[in-house]
C-alpha positions in Angstrom: -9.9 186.7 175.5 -11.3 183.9 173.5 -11.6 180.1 175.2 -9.2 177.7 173.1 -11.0 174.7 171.5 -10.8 172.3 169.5 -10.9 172.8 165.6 -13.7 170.5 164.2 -12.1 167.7 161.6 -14.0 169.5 158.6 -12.2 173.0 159.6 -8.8 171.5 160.2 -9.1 168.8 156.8 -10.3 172.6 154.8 -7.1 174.5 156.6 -5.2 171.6 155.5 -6.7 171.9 151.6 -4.9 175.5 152.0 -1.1 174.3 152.1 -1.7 171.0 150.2 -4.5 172.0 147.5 -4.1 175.6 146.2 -5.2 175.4 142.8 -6.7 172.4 140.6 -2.6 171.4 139.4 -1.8 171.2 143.8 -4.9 168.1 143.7 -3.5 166.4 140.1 -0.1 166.2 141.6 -1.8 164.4 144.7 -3.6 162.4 142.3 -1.5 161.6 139.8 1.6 160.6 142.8 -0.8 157.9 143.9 -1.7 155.9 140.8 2.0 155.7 140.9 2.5 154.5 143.8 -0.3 152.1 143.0 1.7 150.6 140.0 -0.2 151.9 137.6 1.0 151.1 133.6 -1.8 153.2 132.8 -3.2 156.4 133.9 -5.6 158.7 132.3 -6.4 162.4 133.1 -9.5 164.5 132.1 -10.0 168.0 133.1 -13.1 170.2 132.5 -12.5 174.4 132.5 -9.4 174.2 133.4 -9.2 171.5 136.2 -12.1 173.7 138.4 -15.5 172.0 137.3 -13.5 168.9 137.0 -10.7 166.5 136.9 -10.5 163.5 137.1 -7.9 160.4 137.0 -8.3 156.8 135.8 -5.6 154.3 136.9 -5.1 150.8 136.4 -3.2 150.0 139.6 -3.6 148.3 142.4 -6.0 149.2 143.9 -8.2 149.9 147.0 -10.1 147.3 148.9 -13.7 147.8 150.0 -12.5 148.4 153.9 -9.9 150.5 153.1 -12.2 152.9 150.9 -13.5 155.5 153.9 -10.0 155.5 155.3 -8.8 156.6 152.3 -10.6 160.0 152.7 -9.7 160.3 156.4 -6.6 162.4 157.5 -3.5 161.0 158.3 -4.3 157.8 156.8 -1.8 155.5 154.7 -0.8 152.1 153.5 3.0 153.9 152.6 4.7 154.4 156.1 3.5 152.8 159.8 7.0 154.1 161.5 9.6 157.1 162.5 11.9 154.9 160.6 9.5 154.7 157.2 9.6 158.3 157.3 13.0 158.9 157.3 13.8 155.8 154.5 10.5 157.1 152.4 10.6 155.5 148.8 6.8 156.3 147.7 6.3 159.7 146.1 3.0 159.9 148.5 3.5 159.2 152.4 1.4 162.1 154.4 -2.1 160.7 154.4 -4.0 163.8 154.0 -4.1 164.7 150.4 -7.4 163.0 149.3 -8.9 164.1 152.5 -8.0 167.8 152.1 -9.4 167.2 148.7 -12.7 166.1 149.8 -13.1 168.8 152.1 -12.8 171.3 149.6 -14.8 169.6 146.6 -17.4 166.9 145.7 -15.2 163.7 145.3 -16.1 160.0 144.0 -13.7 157.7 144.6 -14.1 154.2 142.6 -11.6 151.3 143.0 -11.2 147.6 142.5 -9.0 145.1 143.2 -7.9 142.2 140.7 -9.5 140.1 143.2 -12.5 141.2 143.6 -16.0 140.7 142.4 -16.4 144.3 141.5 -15.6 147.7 142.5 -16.6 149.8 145.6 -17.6 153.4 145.3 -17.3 156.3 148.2 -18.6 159.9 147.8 -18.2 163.2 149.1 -19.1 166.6 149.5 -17.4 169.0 151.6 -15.9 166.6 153.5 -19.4 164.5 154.3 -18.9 161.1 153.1 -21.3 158.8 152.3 -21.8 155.0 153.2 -19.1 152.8 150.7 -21.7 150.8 147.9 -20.9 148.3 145.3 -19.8 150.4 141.4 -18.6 149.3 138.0 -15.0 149.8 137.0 -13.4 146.8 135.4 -10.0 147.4 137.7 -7.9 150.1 139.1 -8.8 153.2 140.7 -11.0 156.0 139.8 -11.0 159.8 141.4 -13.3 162.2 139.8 -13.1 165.8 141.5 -16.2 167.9 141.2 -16.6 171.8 141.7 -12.9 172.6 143.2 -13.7 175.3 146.1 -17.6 175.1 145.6 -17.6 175.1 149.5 -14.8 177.7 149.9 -15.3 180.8 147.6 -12.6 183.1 149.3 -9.8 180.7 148.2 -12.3 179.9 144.6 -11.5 183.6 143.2 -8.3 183.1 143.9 -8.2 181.1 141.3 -6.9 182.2 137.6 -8.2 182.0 134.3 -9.3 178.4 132.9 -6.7 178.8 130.4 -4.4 179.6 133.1 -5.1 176.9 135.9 -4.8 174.4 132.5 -1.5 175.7 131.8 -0.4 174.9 135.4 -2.1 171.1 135.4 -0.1 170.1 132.1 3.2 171.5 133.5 2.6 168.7 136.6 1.2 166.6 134.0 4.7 166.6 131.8 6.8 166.1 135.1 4.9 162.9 136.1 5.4 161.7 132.4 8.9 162.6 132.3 9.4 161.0 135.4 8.2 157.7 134.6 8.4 156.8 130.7 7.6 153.4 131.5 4.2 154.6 132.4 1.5 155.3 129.8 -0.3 158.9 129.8 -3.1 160.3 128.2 -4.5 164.0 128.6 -7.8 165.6 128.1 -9.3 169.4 128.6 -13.1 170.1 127.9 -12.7 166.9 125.8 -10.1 167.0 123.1 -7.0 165.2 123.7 -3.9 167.0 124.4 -1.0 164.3 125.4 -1.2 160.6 124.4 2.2 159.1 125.5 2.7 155.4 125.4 5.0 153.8 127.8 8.6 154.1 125.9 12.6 154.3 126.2 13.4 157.6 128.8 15.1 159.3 125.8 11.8 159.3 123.6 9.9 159.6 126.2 11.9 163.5 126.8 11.9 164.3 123.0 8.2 164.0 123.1 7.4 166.0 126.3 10.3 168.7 125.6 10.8 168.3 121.3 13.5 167.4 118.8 14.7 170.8 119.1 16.0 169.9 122.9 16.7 166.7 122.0 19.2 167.2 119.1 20.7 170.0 121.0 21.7 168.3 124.2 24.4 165.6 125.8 23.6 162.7 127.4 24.7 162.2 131.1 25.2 159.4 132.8 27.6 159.4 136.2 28.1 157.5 139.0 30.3 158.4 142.7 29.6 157.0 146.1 26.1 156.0 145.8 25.0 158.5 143.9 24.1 158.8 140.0 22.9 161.7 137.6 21.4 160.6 134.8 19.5 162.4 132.0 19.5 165.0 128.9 21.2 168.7 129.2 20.9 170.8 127.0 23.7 172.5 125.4 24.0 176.6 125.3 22.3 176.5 121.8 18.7 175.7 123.3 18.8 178.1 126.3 15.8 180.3 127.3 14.7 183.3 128.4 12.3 181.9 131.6 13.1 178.0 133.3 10.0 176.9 131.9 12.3 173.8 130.7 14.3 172.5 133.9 13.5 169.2 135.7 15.2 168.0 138.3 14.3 164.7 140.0 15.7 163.0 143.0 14.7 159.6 143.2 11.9 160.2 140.4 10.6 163.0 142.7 10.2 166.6 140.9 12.0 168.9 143.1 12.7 172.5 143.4 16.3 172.9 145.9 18.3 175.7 146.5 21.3 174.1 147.0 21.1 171.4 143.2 19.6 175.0 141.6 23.3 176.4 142.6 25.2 173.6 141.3 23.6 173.8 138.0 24.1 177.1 137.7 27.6 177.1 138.1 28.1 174.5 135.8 26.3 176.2 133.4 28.7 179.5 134.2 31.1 179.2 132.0 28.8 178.6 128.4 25.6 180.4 129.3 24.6 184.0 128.9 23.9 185.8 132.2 20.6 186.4 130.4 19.7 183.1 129.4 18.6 179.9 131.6 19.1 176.3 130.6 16.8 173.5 129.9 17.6 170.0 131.2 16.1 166.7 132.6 17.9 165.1 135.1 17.4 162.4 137.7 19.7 162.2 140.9 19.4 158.4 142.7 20.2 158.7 145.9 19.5 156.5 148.9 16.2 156.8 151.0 17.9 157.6 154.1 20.2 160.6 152.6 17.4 162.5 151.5 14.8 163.8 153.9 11.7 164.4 151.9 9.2 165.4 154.9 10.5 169.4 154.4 7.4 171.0 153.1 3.5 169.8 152.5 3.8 169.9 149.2 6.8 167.4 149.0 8.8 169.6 146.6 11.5 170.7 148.9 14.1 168.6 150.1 17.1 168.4 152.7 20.1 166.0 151.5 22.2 164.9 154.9 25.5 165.4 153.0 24.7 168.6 151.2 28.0 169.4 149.9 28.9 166.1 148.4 25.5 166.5 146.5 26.2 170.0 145.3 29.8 168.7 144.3 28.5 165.6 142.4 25.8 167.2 140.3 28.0 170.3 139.9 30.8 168.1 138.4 29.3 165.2 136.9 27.2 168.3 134.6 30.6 170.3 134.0 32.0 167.2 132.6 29.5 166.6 130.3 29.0 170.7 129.4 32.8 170.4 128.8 33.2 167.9 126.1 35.2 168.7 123.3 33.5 170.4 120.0 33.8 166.5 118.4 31.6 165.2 121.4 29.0 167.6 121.1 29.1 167.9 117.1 28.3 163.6 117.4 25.8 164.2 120.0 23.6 166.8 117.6 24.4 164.8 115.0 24.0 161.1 116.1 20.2 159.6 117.1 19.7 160.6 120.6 19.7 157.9 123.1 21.0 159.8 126.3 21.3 156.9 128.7 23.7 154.5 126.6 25.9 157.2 124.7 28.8 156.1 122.8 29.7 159.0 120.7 32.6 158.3 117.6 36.0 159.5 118.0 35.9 162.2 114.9 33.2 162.7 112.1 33.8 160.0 109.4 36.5 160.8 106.6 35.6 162.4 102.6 36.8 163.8 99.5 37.6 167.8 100.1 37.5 170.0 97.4 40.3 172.2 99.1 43.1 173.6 97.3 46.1 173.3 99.3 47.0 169.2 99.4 46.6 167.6 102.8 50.3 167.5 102.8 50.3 171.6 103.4 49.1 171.1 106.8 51.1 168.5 108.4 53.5 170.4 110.0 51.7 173.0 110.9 49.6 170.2 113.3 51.7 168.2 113.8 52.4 169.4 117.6 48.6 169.6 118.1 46.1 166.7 119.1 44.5 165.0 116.1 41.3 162.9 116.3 41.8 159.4 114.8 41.4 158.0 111.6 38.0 156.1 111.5 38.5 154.5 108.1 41.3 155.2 105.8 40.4 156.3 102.3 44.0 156.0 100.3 47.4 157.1 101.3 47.2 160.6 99.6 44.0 161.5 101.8 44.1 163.2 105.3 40.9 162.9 107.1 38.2 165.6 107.6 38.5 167.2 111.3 35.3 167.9 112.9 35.3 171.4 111.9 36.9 170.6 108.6 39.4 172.8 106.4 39.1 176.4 105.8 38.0 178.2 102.7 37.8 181.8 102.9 37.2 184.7 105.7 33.5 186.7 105.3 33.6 190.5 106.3 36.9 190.4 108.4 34.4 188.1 111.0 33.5 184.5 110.3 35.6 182.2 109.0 34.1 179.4 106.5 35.0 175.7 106.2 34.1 172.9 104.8 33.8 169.3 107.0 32.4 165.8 106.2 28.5 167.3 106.7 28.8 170.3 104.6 29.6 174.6 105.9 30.8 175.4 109.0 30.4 178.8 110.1 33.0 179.9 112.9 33.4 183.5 115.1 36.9 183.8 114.5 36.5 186.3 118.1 34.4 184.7 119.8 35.9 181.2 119.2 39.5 182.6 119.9 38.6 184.1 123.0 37.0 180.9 124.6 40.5 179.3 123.4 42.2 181.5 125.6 40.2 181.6 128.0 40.9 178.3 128.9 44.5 178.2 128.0 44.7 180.8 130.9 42.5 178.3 133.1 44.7 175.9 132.9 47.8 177.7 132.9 46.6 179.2 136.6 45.6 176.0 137.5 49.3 174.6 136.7 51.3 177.3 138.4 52.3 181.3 137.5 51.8 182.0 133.9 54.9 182.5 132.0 55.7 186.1 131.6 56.2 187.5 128.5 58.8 190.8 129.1 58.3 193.5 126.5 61.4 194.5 124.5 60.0 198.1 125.6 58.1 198.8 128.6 54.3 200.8 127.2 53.9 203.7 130.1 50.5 204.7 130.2 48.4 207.6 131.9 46.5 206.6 134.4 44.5 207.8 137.2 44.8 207.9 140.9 42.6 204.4 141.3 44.7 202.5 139.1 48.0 203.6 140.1 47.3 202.8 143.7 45.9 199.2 142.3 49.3 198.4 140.7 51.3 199.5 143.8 48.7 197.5 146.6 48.7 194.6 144.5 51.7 194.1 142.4 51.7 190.2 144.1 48.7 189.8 142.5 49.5 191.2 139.3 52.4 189.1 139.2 50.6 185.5 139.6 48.2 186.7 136.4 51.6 187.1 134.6 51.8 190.8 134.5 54.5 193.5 135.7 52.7 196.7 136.1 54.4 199.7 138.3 53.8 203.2 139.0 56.4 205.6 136.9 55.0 208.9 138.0 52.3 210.4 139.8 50.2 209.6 137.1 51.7 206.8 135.5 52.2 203.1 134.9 54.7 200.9 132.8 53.6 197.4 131.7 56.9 195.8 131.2 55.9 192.3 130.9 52.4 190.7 130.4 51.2 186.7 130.5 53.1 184.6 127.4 50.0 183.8 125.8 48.6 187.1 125.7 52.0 188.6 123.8 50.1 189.9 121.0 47.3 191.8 122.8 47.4 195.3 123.2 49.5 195.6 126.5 47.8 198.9 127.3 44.1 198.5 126.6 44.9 194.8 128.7 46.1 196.5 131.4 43.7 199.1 132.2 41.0 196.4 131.7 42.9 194.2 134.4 43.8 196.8 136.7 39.9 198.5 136.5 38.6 194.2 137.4 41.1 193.9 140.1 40.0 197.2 141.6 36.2 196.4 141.6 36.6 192.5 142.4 38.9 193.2 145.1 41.9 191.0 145.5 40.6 188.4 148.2 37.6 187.3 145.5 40.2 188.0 142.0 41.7 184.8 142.2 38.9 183.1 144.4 35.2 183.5 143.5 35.6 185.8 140.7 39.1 184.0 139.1 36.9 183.5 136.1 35.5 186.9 135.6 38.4 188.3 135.3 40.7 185.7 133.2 37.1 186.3 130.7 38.5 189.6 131.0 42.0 189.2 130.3 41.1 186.3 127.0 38.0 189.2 126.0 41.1 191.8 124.8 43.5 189.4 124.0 41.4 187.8 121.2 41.7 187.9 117.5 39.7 190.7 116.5 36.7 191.4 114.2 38.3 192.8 110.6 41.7 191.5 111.0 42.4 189.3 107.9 43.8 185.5 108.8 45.8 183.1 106.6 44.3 179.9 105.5 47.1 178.6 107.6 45.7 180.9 110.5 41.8 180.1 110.5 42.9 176.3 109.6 45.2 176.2 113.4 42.2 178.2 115.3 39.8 175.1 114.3 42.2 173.0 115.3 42.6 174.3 118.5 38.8 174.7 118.6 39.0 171.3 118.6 40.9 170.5 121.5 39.7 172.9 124.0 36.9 172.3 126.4 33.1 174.1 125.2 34.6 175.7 122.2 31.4 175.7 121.3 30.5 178.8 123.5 32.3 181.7 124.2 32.6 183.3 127.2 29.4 185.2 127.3 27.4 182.2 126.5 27.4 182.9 122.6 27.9 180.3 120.1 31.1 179.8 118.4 30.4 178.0 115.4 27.5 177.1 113.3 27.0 173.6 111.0 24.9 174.1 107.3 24.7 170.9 106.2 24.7 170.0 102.4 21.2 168.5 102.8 20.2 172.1 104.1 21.4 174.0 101.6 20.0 172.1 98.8 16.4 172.5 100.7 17.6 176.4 101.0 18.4 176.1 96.4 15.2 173.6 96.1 17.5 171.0 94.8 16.3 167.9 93.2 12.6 169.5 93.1 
């Protein structure tokens, strides 16, 4: 059996380098943290092949004086905590003390820096880990720290490494999440000397429609909430401007990038409801917490956290994003609309009021609304004039499937299904929520054949059955009657409804139906009981489904995640007939 020793400094900083420093993006995070915690205003990165033959940061912080210079390169050295009690309150993003030595030991590092008070600026250099005495350099102030040869010393973990092209891709990505995380900060970007990012220091809204596009930007709500010391803040977007990977999700806590379990769920579930199972959404949000309810010392990397209250956090993000998520189709319709300023939102009441071309006079539809909630009038126009709902006044039905209308911006495209069935979807919601649904008996019971499964669902859960609003019994050996169904659902195929219920309850199981999986299976239920495709509407129909598009929460997905409803507006279609050219 071997003797145990002691691992030599250079060993331990280069097994160090493993867990902090595994690829050229691991060091700029390291890097790019400190100038932060510096102060910098100003911080410039430049990258050669990818980040491996070098990269380098600029800063114009505070700087490093000429004493402190060789500790900065020793292990477990820092100016950001001196107690237990810093470490568990930590406010810097950096606190650790070994990234710039685990650096050094695994490259050839210069580090330049200068205080304001200073004559001039102090240089240290290494290689491997060997440092070399500290001696007077030229920087007019700030810090400089240029990394040489990533891995030159270490060639297992060198091929490691991925294409240039590939290591690049990883340093912008922790590039844009230290630019999104402080807009106040200036950034500039550079690979094999062409300039990639040049972000001046701006608001936080323009700061995220230059890292993530107009595209996010016009297709996302603002949130801003506070509860019991805590606040979310930021852009999400809306349904419309999911994607296929999560290559556009930042979550910060305390203007730390973090990846957590536990804020990953909440999101998801608040995203549930709107967002195909397929599909992931894109957001930029910052939690403030307080220091002390968020331990930050999880993981070498600093990317994992553990919040002391865990719940209330997952039940703050979770709501304070389903709020937002839920607004009515007039919020979100103002928020694509309206210039985007996500941290002081103030979104108009309903779209402003115009001159419709419609045929039926505004007076044909004031009793047929006049039990529904109506937006208010922003600026009357003349007695004889109603106003223009957000979705505006239907025109005709296309194909038996979309309904067309005209509003204040120009076409609306709806999915008369798709929009119906979100509508009843959460009618039923709140319905269940209230209390039993009201049961709708049917002047004659529909008996059905069904099979062995389904006929011992109705019998084992009939209690259940009853709370969705349905009476389904067994008959026969071999058969069920659906003699009354939920009120709402009156005009849905009872048959087709049931068999679809009964076949959800059976796989859910009735501990998780009106639990867990409540949601599934009301999806379910509002999926058949929706206007379907081909089935002409009145004008007097499509005009009461916008209406009630209106007032229901994310009408402007369905179920599945799909959009509802589309807006052309004029100014589109004349590019689309190369008006005025």
């Amino acid at each position: 059996m071997s003797a145990i020793r002691v691992l030599p400094d250079l060993l331990i900083n280069q097994i160090a380098a493993g867990e902090v420093v595994d690829r050229p993006a691991s060091a700029l995070k390291e890097l790019l943290e400190n100038s932060l915690d510096a102060g910098a205003g100003d911080i410039s990165v430049q990258l050669e092949r990818g980040g491996i033959k070098l990269l380098k940061v600029l800063d114009n912080g505070s700087g490093i004086t000429k004493g402190d210079l060789a500790l900065a390169l020793a292990r477990h050295a820092t100016s950001k905590i001196s107690s237990l009690d810093d470490l568990e309150r930590v406010a810097s993003l950096g606190f650790r003390g070994e990234a710039l030595a685990s650096i050094a030991a695994v490259s050839r590092l210069v580090l330049v820096s200068r205080r304001t008070e200073e004559k001039h600026a102090w240089k240290i250099e290494s290689s491997g880990g060997a440092t070399k005495p500290v001696e007077p350099a030229a920087l007019s102030h700030g810090t400089s720290v240029e990394v040489q040869d990533l891995y030159f010393n270490t060639p297992a973990r060198r091929k490691f490494l991925k294409s240039e092209a590939t290591e690049f891709a990883h340093c912008e990505e922790v590039f844009k999440r230290a630019a999104l995380s402080r807009p106040d900060v200036s950034f500039t970007l550079q690979h094999n000397s062409r300039a990639h990012w040049r972000l001046s220091a701006q608001e936080a809204s323009d700061r995220i429609r230059a890292v993530l596009g107009d595209d996010f930007a016009s297709a996302s709500v603002a949130i801003d909430e506070y509860a019991a010391g805590l606040r979310l803040w930021g852009m999400a977007g809306l349904p419309a401007f999911s994607r296929g990977t999560r290559d556009a999700q930042y979550f910060y806590v305390n203007r730390r990038f973090v990846r957590d379990k536990l804020v990953a769920h909440a999101l998801r579930e608040a995203y549930h409801d709107i967002l195909h199972h397929d599909r992931h959404p894109a957001f930029v949000l910052f939690l403030e917490i307080g220091p002390a309810a968020v331990d930050v010392n999880v993981h070498p990397t600093k990317i994992e956290v553990r919040f002391r209250d865990a719940h209330a956090v997952h039940q703050f993000v979770y709501h304070a994003l389903n709020k937002a998520l839920s607004a009515p189709v007039v919020e979100h319709n103002a928020a694509r609309a309206a210039p985007i300023n996500p941290f002081v939102a103030r979104y108009p009441a309903a779209q402003a009021s115009m001159n419709l071309g419609v045929e039926q006079p505004a007076a044909f539809y004031e009793p047929l609304f006049a039990s529904m909630p109506q937006p208010q009038m922003l600026a009357p126009i003349g007695d004889a004039q109603q106003e223009i709902p957000p979705l505006g006044f239907a025109l005709a039905q296309l194909q038996g499937i979309y309904i067309l209308a005209q509003n204040d911006k120009g076409l609306v495209i709806v999915d008369m299904h798709a929009a119906h069935e979100r509508v009843m979807y959460e009618k039923m919601k709140n319905a269940l929520d209230a209390g039993i649904p009201a049961m709708q008996p049917l002047l004659i019971p529909s008996a059905f054949n069904a099979d062995k499964l389904d006929v011992a669902t109705a019998e084992e859960h009939g209690a259940l059955l009853r709370q969705l609003g349905f009476d389904i019994a067994p008959v026969g050996p071999s058969t069920l009657a659906v003699r009354a169904v939920p009120a709402m659902l009156k005009d849905a195929d009872a048959v087709d409804l049931s068999h679809a219920v009964l076949k959800d309850v059976r796989e859910i199981g009735a501990s998780r139906a009106l639990t867990e999986r409540r949601n599934d299976l009301l999806a379910t239920m509002a999926c058949h009981s929706a206007v379907r495709a081909q089935r002409t509407l009145g004008v007097d129909e499509m005009n009461a489904l916008l209406r009630e598009m209106e007032a229901t929460e994310r009408a402007s997905q369905c179920n599945h995640g799909r959009p509802t409803w589309f807006q052309i507006t004029v100014e589109e279609l004349d590019k689309m007939f190369m008006r005025g050219k």
